[in-house]
N, C-alpha and C positions, 0 to 999 in steps of 0.2 A: 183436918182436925176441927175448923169452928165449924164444920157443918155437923159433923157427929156433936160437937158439946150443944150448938141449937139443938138440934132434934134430940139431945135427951132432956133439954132442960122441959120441952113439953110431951114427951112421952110418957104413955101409960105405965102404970106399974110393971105388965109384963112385957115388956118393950123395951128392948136397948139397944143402941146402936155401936159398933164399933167402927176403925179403920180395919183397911185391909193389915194392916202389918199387927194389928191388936190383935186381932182375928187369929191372925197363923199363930203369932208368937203365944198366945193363950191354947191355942188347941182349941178354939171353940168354934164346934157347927152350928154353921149360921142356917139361916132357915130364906132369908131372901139379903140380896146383893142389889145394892141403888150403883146403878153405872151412871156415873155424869160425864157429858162428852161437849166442847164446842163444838157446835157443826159451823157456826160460822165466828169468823173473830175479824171484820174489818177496820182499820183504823185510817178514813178516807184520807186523800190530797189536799189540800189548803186553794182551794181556786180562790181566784182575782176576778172583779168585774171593774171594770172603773164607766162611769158615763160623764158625761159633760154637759151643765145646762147652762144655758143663759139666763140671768137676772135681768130686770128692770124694775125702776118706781120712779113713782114723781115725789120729788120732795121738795120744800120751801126754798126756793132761792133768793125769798126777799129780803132786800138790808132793812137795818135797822132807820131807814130815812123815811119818808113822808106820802109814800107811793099806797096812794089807797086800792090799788089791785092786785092782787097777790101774786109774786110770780115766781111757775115751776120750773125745773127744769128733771128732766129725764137721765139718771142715773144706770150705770150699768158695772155688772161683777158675770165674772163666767164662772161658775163653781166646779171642781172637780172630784168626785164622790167615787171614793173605793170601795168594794164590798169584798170581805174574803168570810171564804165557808170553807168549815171541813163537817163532813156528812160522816158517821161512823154508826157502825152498828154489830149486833153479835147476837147469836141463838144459844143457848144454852138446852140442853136437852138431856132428860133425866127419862132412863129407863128402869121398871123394879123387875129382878127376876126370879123365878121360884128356884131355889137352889138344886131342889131334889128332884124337878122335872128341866130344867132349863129353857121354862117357858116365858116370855115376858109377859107382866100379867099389869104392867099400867108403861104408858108414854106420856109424856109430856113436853113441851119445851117452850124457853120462858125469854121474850127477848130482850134486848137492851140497844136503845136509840139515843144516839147521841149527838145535836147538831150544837157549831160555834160558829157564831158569827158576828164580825165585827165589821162597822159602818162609820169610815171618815173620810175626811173632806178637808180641801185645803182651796182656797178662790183667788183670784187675780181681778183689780178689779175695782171701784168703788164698795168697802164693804156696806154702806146706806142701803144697797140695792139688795141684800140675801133680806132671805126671811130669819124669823128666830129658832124655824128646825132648821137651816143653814149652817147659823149661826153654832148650834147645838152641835153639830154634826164634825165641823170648824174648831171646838172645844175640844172633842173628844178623841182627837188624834192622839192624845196618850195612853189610847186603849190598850187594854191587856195583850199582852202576848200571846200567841198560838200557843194553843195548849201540848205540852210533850208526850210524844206518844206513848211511852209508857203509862203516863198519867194517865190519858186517855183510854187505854185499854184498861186498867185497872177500873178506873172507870165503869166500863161497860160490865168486868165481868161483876161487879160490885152489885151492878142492877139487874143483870141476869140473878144473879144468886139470892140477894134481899124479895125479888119476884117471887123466885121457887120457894124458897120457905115460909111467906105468905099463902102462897098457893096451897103446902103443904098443909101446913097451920090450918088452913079453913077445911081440910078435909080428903086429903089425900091418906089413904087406907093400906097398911102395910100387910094387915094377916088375912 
C-alpha cells in the first residue's frame, strides 16, 4: 500500500494505481500490473579480523636534575586491532506488464548495499608508545553493536524501494 499511495501522490490525472486486493475487490480492469519481486535479499555474516602491531617511540627520560643532555629511552605497546564487517545486499526488481497481452513492456531493478563495520583495539604495553589513531581506536571499544538483522534487511529493502521510486519519479512510463 505505500507504494501505490507514492505513485499516486505523483501521477497524472488519468493515472491511478491500486493494490491487487483494491483491484479484485472493486471489479476494476486494470490495464497494466507492476510485479515487484526480491531476486536477492542477503543479510551477510559478521566476520572478525584481529591483527597485532607493535608500537615504539622515544620519549624523554630525563629528570628534573642538572643533566644538560637529554636522555631517551625507547618505549613499547603491542596493539590489538579488531575489525568486524557484515557485507549485505539485495536486488529489487520491478516488472510492468500489459494486462491485455501479457507482455512485459519495461524491467528494472534497483539495488540496496549495505556494509557495517566497526574498528577496535585494546593494547598491552606502555600506552606513551600508540599513536593518537591508537589511541582512538582504544576509545572506541564501546562501539555500536551489530546491527539485527531484521533491521538490516529492512534496511536494505527500504533503499531498494526509495531507488525505484526515484527512478520512477524521473521517468519510468506506464501507458
Amino acid at each position: 500500500t505505500r507504494m501505490v499511495m507514492d505513485l499516486n501522490a505523483f501521477s497524472g490525472r488519468n493515472l491511478r494505481f491500486y493494490t491487487e486486493w483494491e483491484a479484485t475487490s472493486r471489479r476494476i480492469q486494470v490495464d497494466k500490473v507492476v510485479d515487484l519481486q526480491f531476486r536477492e535479499l542477503f543479510v551477510g555474516p559478521v566476520n572478525t579480523r584481529t591483527q597485532t602491531y607493535t608500537r615504539s617511540a622515544q620519549i624523554d627520560a630525563s629528570t628534573s636534575g642538572t643533566l644538560t643532555k637529554p636522555v631517551t629511552q625507547t618505549v613499547t605497546a603491542t596493539l590489538y586491532e579488531t575489525t568486524r564487517t557484515m557485507v549485505s545486499n539485495a536486488v529489487l526488481e520491478m516488472r510492468i506488464l500489459d494486462r491485455a497481452t501479457g507482455r512485459t513492456t519495461f524491467t528494472d531493478r534497483y539495488p540496496g548495499n549495505y556494509t557495517w563495520k566497526s574498528v577496535t583495539a585494546t593494547y598491552k604495553g606502555d600506552k606513551r608508545a600508540l599513536t593518537q589513531e591508537d589511541l582512538r581506536l582504544i576509545n572506541n571499544s564501546y562501539s555500536a553493536a551489530v546491527p539485527n538483522r531484521n533491521e538490516t534487511a529492512n534496511r536494505l529493502v527500504n533503499d531498494c524501494y526509495n531507488i525505484m521510486i526515484a527512478r520512477i519519479k524521473s521517468g519510468v512510463r506506464f501507458d
